[in-house]
N, CA and C of each residue as an Amber inpcrd file, in Angstrom:
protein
   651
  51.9390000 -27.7520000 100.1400000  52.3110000 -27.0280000 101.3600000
  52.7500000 -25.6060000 101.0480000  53.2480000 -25.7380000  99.9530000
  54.2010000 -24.2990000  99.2570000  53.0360000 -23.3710000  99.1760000
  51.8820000 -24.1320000  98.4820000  50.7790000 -23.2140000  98.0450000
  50.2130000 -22.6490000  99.2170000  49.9690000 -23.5370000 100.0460000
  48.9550000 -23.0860000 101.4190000  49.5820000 -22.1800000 101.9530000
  51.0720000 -21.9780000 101.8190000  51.4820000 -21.1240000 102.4490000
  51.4740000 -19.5100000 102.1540000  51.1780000 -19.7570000 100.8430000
  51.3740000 -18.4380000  99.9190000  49.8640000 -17.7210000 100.2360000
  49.0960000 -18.4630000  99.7290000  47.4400000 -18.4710000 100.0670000
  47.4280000 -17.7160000 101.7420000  47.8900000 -18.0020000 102.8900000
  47.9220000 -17.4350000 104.0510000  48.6070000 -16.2980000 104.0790000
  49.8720000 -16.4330000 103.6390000  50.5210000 -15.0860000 103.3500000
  49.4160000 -13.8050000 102.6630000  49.0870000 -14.3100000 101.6920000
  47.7780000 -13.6180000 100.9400000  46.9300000 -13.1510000 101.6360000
  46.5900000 -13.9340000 102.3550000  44.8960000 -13.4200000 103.3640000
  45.5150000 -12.7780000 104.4520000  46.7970000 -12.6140000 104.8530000
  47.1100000 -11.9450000 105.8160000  47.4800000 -10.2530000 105.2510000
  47.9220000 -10.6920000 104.3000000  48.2540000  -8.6550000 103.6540000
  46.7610000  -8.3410000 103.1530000  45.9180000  -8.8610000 102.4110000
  44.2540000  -8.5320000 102.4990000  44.2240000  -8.1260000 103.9360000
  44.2060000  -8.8410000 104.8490000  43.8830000  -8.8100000 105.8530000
  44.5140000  -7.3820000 106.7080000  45.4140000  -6.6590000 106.1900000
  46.5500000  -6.0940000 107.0050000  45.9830000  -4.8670000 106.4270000
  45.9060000  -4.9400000 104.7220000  45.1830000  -3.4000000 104.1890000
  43.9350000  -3.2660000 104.4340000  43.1510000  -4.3560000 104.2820000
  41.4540000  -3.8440000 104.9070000  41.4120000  -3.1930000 106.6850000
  42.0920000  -3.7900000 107.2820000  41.9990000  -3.1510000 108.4180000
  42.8010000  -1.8290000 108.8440000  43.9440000  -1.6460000 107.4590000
  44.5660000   0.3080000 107.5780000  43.5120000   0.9170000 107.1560000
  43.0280000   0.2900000 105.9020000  41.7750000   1.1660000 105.3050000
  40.5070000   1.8630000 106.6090000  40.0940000   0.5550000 107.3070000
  38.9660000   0.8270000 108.3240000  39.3470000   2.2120000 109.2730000
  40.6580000   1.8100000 109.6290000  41.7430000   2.7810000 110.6810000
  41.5360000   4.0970000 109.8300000  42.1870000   3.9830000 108.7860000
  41.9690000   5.2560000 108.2480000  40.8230000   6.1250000 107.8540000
  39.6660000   4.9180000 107.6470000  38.1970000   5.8990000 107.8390000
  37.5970000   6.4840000 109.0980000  38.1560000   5.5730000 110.1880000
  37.3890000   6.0920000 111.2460000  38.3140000   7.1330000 111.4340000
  39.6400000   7.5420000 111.1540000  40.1370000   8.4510000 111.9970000
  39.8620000   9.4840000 111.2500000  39.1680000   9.4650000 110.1200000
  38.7300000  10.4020000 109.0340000  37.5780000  10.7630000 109.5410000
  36.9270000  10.2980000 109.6910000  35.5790000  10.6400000 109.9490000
  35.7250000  11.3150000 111.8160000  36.4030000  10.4930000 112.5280000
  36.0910000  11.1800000 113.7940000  37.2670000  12.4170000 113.7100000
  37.7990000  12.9200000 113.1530000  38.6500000  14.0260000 113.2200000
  37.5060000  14.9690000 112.5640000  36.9320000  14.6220000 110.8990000
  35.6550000  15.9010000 110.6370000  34.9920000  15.6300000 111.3410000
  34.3700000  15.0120000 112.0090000  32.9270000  15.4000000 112.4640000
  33.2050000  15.8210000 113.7930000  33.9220000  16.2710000 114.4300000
  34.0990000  17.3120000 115.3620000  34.6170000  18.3870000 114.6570000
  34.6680000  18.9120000 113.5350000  35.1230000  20.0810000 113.3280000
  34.2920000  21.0760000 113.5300000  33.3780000  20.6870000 113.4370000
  32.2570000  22.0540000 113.2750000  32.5090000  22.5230000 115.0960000
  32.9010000  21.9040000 115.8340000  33.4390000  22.6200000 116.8160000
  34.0200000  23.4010000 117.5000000  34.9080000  22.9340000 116.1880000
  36.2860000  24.0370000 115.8530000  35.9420000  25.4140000 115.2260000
  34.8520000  25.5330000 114.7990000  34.9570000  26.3440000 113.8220000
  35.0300000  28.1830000 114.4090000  36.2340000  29.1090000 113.8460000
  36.2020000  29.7400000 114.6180000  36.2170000  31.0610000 113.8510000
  35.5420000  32.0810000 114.7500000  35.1430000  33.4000000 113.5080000
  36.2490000  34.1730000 114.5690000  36.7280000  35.2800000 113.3890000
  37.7890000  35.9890000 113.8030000  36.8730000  37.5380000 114.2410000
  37.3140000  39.0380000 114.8680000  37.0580000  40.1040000 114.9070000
  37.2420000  40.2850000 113.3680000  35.9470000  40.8150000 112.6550000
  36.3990000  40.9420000 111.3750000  35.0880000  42.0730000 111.1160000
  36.1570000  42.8870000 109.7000000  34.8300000  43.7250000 109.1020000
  34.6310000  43.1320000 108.0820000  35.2140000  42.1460000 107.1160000
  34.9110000  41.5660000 105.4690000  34.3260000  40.2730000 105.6470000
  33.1870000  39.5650000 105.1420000  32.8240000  38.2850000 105.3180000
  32.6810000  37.9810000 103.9570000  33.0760000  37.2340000 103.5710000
  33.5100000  36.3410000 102.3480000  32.7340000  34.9030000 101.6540000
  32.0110000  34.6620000 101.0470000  31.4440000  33.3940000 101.0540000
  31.7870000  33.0230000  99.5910000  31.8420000  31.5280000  99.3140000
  31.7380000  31.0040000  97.9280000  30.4770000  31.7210000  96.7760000
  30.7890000  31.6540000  95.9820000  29.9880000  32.0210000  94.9530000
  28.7190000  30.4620000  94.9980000  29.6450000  29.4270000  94.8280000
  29.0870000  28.0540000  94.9070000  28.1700000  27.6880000  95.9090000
  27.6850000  28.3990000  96.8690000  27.0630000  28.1380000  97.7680000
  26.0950000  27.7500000  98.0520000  25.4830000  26.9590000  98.3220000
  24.0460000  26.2280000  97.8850000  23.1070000  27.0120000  98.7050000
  21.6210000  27.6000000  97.7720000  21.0430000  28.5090000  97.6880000
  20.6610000  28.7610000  98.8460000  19.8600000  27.1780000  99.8260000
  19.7280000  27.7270000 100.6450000  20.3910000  27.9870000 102.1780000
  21.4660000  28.0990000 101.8420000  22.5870000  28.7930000 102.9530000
  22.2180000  30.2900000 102.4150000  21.7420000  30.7700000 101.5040000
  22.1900000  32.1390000 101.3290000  21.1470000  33.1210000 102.4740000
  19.9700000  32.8050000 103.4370000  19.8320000  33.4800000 104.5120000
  20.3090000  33.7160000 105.2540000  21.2460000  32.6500000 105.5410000
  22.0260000  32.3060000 106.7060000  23.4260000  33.4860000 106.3630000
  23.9730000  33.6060000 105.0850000  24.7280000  34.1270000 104.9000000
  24.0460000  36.2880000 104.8580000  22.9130000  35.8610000 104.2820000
  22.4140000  37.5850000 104.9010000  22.6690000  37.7580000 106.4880000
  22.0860000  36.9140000 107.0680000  21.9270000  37.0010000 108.6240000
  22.6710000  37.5180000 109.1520000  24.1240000  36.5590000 108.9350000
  25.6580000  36.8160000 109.3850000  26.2930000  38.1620000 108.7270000
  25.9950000  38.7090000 107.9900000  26.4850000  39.7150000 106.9370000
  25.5150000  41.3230000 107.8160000  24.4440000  40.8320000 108.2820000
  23.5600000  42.2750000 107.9770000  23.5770000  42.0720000 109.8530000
  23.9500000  41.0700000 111.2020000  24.1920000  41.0080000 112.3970000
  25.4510000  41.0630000 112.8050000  26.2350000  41.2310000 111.9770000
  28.2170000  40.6300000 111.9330000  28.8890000  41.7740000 112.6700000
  28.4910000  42.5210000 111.8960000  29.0680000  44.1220000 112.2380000
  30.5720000  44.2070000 111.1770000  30.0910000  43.5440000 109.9700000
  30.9470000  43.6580000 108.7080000  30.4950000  45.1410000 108.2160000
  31.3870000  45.5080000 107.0360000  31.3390000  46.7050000 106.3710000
  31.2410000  45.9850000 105.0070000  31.9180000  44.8700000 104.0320000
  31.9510000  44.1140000 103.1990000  31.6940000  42.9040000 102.8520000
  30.8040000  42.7600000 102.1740000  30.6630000  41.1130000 101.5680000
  31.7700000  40.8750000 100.0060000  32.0710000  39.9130000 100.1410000
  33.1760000  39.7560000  99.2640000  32.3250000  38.2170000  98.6060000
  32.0000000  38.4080000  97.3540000  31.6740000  37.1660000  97.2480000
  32.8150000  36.0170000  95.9690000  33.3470000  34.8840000  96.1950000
  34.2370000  34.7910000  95.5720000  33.8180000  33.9700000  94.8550000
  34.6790000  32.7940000  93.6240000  34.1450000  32.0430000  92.4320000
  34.9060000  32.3100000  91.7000000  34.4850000  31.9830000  90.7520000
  35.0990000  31.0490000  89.2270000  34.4360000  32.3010000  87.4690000
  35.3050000  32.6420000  87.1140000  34.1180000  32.4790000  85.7850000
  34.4500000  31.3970000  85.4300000  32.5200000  31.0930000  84.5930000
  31.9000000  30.1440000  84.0950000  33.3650000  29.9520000  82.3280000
  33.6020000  28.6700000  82.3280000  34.1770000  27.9220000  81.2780000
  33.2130000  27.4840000  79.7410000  31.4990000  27.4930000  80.6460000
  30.8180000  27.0480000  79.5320000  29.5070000  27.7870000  79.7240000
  28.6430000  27.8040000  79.1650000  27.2060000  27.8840000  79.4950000
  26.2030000  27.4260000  80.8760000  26.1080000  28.5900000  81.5780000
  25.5490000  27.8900000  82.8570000  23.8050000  27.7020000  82.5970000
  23.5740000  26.5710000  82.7990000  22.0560000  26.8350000  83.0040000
  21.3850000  26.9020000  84.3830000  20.2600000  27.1290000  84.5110000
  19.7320000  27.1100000  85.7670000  17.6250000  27.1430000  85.8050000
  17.4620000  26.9260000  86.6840000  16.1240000  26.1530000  86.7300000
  15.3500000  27.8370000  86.7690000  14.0260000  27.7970000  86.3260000
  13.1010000  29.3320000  86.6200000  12.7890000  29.0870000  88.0850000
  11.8650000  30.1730000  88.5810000  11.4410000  30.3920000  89.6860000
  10.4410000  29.2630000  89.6620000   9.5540000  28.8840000  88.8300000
   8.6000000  28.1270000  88.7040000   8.9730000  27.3100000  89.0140000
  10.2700000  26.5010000  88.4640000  10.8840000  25.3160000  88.1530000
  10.4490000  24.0740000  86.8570000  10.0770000  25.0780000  85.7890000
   9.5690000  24.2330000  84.7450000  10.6120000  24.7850000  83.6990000
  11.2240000  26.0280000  83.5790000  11.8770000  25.8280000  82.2730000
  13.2360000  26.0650000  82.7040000  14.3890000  25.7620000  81.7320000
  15.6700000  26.2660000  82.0680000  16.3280000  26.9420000  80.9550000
  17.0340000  27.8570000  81.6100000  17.4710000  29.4910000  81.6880000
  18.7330000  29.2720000  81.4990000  19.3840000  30.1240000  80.2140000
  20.5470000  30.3380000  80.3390000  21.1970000  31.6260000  81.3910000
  21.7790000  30.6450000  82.3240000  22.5620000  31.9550000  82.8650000
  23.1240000  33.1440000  82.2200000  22.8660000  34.6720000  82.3160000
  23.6350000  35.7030000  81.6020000  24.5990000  36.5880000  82.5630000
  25.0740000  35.7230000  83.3160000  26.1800000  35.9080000  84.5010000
  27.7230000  35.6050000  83.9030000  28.8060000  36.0780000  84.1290000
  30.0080000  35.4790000  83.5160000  30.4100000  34.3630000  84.7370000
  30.0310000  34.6660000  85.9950000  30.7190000  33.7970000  87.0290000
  29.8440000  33.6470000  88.3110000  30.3150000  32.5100000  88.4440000
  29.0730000  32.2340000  90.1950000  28.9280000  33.2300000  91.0550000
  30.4230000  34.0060000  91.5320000  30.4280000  35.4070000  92.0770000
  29.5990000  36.1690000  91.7760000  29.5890000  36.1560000  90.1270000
  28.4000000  37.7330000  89.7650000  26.4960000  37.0860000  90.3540000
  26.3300000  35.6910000  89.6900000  25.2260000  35.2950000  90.1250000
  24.4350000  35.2820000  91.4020000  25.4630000  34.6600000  92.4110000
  25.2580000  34.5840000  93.8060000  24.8320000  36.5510000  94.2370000
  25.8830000  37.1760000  93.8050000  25.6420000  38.3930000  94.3140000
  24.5120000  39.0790000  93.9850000  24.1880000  38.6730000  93.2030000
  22.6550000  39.0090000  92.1290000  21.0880000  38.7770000  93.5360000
  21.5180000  37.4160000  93.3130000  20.7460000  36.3940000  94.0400000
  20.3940000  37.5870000  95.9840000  21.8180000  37.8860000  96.5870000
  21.6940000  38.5610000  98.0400000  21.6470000  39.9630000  97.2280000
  21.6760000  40.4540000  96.4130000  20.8000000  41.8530000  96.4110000
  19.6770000  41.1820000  96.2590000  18.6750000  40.2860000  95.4890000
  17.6280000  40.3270000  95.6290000  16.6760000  40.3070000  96.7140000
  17.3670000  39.5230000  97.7740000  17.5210000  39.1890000  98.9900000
  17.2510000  40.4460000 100.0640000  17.9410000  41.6290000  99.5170000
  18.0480000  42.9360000 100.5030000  19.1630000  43.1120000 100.9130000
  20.3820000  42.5290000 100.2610000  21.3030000  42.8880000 101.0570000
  21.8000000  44.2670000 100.1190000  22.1950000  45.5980000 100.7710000
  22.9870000  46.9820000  99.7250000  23.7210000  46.0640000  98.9370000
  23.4370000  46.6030000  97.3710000  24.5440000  46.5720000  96.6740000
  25.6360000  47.3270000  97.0550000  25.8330000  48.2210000  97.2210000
  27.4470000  49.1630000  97.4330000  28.0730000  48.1720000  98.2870000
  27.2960000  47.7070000  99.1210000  28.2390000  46.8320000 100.2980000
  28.4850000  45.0440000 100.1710000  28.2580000  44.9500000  98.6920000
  28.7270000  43.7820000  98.0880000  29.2730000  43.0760000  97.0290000
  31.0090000  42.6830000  96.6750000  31.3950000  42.5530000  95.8410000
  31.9250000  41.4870000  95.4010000  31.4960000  41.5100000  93.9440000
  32.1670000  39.8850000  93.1370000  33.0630000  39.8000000  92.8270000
  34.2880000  39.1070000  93.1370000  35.5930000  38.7380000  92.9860000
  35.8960000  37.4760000  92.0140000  35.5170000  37.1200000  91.0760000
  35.6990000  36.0260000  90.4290000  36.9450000  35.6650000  90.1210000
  37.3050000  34.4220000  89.5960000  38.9040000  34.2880000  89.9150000
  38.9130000  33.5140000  88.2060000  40.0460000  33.4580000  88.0240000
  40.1920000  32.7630000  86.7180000  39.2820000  30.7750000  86.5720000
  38.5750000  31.1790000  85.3720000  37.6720000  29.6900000  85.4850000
  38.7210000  28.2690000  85.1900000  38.9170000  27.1830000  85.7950000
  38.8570000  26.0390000  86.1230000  38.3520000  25.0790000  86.6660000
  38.9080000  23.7550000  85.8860000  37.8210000  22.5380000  86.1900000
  38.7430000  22.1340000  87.7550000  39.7460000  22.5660000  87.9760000
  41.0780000  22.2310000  89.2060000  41.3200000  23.2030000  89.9480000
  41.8350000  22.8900000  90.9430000  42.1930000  23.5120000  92.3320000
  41.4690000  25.2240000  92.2660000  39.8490000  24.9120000  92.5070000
  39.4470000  25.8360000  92.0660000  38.8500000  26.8130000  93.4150000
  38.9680000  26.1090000  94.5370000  39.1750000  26.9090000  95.9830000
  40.6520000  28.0000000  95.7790000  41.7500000  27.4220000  95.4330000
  42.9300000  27.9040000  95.2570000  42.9450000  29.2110000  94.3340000
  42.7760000  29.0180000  93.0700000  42.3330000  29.9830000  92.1140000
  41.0410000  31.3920000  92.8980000  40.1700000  30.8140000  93.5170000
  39.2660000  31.7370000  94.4100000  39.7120000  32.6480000  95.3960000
  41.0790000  31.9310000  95.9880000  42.1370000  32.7140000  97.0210000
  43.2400000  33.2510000  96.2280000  43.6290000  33.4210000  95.5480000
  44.2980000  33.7170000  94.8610000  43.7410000  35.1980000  94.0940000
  42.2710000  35.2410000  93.6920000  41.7850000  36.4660000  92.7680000
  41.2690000  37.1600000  93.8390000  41.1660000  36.6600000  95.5250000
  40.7980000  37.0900000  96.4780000  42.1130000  38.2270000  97.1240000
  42.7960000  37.2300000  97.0340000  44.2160000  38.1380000  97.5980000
  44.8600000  39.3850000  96.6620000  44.4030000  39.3970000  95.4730000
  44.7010000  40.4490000  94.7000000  43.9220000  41.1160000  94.5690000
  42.5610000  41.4100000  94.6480000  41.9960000  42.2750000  94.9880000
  42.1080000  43.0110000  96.0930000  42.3800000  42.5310000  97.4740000
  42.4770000  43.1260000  98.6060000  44.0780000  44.4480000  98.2290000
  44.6090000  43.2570000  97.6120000  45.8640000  44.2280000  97.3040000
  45.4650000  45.5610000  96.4160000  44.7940000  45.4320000  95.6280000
  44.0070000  46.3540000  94.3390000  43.7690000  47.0880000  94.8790000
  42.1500000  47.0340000  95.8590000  41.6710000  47.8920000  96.9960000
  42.2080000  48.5860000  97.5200000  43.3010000  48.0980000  98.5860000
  43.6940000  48.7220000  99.4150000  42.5580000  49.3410000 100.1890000
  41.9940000  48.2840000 101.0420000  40.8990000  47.9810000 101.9180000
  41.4840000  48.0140000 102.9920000  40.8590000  48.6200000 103.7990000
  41.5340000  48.3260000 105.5860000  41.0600000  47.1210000 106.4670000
  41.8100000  45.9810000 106.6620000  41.3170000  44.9930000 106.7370000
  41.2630000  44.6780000 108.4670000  40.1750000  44.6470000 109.1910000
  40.3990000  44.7370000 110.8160000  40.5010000  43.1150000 110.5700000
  40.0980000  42.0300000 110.1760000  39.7870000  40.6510000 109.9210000
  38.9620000  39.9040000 108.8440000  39.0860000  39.0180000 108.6430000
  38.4140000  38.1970000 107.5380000  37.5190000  36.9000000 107.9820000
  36.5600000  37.2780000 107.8770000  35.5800000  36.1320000 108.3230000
  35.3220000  35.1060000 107.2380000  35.5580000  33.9940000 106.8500000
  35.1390000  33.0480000 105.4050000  34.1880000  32.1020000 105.8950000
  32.6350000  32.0050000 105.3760000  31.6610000  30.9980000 104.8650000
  32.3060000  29.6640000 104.3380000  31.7230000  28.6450000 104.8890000
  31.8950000  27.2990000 103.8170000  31.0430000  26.7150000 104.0990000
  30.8470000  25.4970000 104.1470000  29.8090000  24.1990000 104.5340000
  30.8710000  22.8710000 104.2080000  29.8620000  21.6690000 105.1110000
  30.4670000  20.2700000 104.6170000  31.7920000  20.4360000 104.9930000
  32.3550000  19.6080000 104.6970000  34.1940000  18.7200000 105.1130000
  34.7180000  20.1740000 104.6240000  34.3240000  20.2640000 103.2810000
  35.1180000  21.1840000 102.2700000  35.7520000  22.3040000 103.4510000
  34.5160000  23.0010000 104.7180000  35.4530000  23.9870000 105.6490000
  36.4340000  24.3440000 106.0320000  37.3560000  23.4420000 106.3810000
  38.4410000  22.8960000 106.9450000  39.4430000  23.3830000 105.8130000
  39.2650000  22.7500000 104.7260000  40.3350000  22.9340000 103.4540000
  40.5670000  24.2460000 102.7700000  39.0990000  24.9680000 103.1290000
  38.9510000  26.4720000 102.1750000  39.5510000  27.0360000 103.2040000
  39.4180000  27.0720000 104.6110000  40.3680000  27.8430000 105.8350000
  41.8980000  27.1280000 105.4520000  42.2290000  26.4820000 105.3090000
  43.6920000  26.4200000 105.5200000  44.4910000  26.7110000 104.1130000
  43.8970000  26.9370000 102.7010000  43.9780000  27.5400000 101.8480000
  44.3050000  29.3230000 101.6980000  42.7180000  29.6480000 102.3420000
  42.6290000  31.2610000 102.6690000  44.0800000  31.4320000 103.4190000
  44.0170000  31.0470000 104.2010000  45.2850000  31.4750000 105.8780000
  46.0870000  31.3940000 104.7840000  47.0280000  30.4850000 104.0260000
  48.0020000  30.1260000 103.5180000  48.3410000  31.6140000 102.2760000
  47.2730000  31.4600000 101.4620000  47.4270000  32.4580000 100.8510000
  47.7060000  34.2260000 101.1620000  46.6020000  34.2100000 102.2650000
  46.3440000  35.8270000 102.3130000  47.5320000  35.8330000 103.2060000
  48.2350000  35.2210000 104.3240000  49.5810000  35.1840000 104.5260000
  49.6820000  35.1990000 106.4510000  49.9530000  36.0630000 106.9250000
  50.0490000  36.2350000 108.3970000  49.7470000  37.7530000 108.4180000
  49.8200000  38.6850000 107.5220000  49.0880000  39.7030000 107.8120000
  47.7670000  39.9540000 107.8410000  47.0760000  38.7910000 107.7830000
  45.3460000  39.0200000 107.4930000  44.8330000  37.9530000 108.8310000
  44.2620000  38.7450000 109.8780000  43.5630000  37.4210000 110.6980000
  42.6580000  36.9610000 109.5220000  42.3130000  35.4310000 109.7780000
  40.6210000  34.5920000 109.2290000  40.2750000  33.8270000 109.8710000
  39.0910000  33.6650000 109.7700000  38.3610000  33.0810000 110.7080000
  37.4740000  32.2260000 109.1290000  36.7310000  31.0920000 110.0030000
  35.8930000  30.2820000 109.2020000  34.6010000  30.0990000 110.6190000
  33.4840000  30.6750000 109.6790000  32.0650000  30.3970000 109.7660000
  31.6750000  28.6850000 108.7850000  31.6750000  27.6840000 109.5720000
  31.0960000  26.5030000 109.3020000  29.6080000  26.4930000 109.0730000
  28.9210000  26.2730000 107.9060000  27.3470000  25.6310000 107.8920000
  27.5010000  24.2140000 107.3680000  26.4850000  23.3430000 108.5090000
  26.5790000  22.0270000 108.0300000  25.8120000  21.7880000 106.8170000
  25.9270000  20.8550000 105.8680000  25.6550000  20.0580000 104.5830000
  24.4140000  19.9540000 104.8240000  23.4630000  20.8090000 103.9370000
  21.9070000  20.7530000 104.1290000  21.5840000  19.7040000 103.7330000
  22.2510000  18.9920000 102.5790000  21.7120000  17.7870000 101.6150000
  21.6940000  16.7850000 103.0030000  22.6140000  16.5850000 104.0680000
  22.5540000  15.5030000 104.7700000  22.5800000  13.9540000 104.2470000
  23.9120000  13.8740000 103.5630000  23.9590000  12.6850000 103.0050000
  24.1320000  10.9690000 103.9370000  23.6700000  10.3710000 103.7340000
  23.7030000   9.2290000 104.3630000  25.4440000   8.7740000 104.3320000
  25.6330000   7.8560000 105.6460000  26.9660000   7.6670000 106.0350000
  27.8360000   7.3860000 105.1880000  27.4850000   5.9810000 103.6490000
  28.6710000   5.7560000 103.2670000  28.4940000   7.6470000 102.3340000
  28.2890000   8.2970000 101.5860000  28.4070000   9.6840000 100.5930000
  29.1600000  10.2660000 102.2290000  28.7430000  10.1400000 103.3410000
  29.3980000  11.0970000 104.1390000  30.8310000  10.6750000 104.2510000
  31.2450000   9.5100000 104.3910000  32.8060000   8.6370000 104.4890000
  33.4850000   9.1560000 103.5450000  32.8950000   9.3740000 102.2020000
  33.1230000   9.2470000 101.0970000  33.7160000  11.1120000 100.4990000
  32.9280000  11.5230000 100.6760000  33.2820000  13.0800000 101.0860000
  33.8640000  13.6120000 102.2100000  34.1480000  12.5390000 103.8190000
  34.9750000  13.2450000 104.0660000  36.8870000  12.4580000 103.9100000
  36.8030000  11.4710000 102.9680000  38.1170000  10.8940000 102.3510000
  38.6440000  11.6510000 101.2530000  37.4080000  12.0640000 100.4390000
  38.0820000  13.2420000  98.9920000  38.6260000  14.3980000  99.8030000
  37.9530000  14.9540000 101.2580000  38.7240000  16.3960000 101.4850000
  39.6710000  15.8030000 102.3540000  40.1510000  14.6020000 102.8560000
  41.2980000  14.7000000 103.9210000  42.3420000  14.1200000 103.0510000
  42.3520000  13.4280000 101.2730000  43.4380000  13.4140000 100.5680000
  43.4430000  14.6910000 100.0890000  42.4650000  16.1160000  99.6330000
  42.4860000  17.0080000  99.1000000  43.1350000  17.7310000 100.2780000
  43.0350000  17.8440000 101.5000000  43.8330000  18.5500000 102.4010000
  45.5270000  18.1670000 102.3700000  45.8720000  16.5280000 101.7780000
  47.2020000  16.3950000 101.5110000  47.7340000  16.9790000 100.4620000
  46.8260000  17.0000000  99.4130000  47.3000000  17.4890000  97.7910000
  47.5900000  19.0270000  98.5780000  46.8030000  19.8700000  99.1040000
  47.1680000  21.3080000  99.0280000  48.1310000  21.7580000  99.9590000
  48.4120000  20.3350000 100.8790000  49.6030000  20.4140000 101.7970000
  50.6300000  20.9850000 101.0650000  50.9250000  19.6970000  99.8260000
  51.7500000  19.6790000  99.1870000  51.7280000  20.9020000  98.3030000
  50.9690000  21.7290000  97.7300000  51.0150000  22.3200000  96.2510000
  50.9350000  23.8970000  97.2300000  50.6350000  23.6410000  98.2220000
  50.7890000  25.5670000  99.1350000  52.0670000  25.6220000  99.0440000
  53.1860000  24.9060000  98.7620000  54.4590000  24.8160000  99.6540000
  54.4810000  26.3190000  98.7160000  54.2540000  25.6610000  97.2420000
  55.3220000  26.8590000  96.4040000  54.2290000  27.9530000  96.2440000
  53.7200000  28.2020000  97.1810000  52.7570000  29.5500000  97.5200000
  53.5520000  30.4940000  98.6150000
């Protein structure tokens, strides 16, 4: 009797965490997937995008840059920690990158594109394998300070869940003197539901971690 009882007790706390877990995916998932709703661009002359940006967003990011009525592209990133490689035009051999950082590459990539060089700059931020959105706002905000740029607003690029987290990062950092705005592009890859659950649970605990770690920002 002792046992049966324990055994029920058992299937009832199984029972109690599988169904917070469910709770907590759906409210995960239906909170991102209306974000792109949200997504809101500020009056701005600087538009800003990841260095990381998957290639082919990068029209989308001329488009917005050369129709915006920006004066600056700011492109931000990481230097590289190791050897980057990358595929040829062909797609048969691979190329050592001779870029120090995704910033310098990407920017490479939208001059080839047509966008003025004079009117586009790489901001790379110190390289890490961690909080490496953070580190990107961070070499972002000291440059502006460097500059001494006249800033009417800040428009920031992202894609995927990740949107949400790189805006409330930027805001946090650059402070209350900088409007920003976030330009959302959805996830070209279009991953099937469970990779989508799954990516949007890494950014809504990664939105708690930076809850926590902005404080002492």
């Amino acid at each position: 009797m002792n046992k049966l009882f324990k055994e029920k007790k058992l299937y009832k706390i199984l029972g109690i965490i599988f169904a917070s877990v469910l709770l907590l995916i759906f409210l995960v998932h239906f909170s991102y997937s209306g974000f792109p709703e949200k997504t809101k661009k500020t009056d701005a002359n600087i538009l800003t995008v990841e260095g990381w940006l998957p290639t082919p967003d990068l029209e989308k990011v001329k488009n917005e840059f050369q129709h915006g009525g920006y004066d600056i592209l700011i492109i931000t990133g990481l230097n590289y920690l190791e050897n980057y490689y990358q595929v040829s035009r062909d797609e048969k051999n691979r190329l050592i990158n001779t870029f120090n950082s995704n910033a310098e590459f990407t920017r490479n990539e939208l001059i080839i594109m047509g966008i003025d060089s004079s009117r586009i700059i790489a901001v790379p931020g110190e390289g890490t394998y961690i909080n490496r959105t953070l580190k990107s706002a961070l070499a972002f905000r000291n440059w502006l300070k460097a500059s001494k740029c006249q800033v009417k607003g800040i428009n920031i690029i992202s894609f995927g869940p990740h949107a949400r987290r790189k805006w409330m990062i930027y805001s946090k950092i650059l402070g209350k003197d900088y409007n920003v705005g976030i330009i959302y592009f959805p996830d070209f890859n279009k991953p099937d539901f469970l990779k989508n659950i799954i990516n949007e649970l890494r950014e809504f605990f990664g939105m708690i971690y930076y809850w926590i770690t902005l404080i002492f920002y």
